[in-house]
C-alpha positions in Angstrom: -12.4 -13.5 47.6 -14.5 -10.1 47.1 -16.8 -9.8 44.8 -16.2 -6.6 42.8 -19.2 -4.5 41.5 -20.1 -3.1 37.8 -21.4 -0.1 37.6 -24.8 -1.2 36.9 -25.0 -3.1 40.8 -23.9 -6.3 39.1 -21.0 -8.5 40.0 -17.7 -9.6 38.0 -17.1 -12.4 36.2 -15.4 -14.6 38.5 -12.1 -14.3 36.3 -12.3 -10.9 36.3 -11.9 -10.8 40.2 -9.2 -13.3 39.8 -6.9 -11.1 37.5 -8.1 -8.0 39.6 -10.1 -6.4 36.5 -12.1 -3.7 37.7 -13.0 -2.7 34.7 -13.6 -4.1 31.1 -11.1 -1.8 29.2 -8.1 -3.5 31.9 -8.8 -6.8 30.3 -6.6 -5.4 27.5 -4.1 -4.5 29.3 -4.4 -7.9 31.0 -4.3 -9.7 27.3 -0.8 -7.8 26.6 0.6 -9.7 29.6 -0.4 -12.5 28.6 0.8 -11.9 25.3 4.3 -11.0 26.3 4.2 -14.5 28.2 3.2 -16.7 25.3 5.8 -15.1 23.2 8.4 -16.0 26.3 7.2 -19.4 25.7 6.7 -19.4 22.3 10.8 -18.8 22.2 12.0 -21.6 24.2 9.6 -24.3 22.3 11.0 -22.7 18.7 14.6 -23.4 20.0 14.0 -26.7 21.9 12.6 -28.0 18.0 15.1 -26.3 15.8 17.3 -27.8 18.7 15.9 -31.0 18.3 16.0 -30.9 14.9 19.9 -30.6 14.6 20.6 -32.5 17.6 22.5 -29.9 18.9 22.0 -26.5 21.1 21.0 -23.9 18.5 19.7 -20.4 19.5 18.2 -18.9 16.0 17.7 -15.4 15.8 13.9 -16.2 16.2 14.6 -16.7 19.6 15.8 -13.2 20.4 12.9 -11.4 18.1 10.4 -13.7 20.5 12.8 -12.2 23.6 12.5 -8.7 22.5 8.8 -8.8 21.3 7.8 -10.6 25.1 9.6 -8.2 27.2 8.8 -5.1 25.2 4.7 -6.3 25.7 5.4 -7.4 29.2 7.1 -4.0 29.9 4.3 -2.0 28.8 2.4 -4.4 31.2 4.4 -3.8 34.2 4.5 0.0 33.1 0.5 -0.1 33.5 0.7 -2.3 36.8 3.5 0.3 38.4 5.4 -3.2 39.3 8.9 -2.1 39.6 10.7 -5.6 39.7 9.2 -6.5 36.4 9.8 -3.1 34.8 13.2 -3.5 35.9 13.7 -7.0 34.9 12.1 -6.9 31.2 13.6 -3.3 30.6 17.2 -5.1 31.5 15.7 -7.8 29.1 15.0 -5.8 26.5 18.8 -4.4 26.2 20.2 -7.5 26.2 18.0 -9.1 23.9 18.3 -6.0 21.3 22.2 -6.2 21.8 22.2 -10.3 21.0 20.4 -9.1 17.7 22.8 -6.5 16.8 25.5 -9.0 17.1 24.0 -11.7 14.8 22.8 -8.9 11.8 26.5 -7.0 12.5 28.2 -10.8 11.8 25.7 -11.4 9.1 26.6 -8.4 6.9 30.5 -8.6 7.2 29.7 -12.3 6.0 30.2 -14.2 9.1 26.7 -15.8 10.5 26.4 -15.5 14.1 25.9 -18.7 16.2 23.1 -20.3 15.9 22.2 -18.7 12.5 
């Protein structure tokens, strides 16, 4: 592994050189993908316990707001990495996730809950 430099001559913190921070201010951009992540995961634990809870697959709207949140944070992070695969993937994502919302709120205020609700 190289050891990147600081201005000042000295050398990187060794997670620094592990994420491929060259500089301090790309640690933030660093913390919004990781961000996006936990709020990927964040979504699947929230429905595997309301899941649990009811003993039956339930998908709350939670979910999707967790969905959209995590690919809107990751797709700022793949913007700022120029990774086309994940830009393409969250921004594909992101649609669907916004359009599963529109459907439950749509349902909601004509009366009829969506699934899951």
């Amino acid at each position: 592994m190289t050891n990147l430099m600081l201005a000042a001559g000295q050398e990187l913190p060794l997670w620094m050189d592990i994420l491929h921070i060259q500089h301090g201010w790309e640690a933030a951009w660093v913390a919004v993908g990781l961000a996006g992540q936990l709020l990927f995961f964040a979504r699947m634990l929230i429905q595997w316990l309301i899941s649990e809870a009811h003993h039956q697959s339930i998908v709350p709207p939670i979910f999707w707001w967790c969905s959209l949140g995590g690919a809107l944070l990751l797709l700022c992070y793949f913007l700022w990495r120029r990774d086309p695969i994940g830009i393409l993937g969250q921004a594909f994502g992101f649609l669907v996730y916004a359009r599963n919302l529109t459907f439950i709120y749509a349902g909601a205020s004509r009366g009829r809950p969506g699934p899951g609700v």
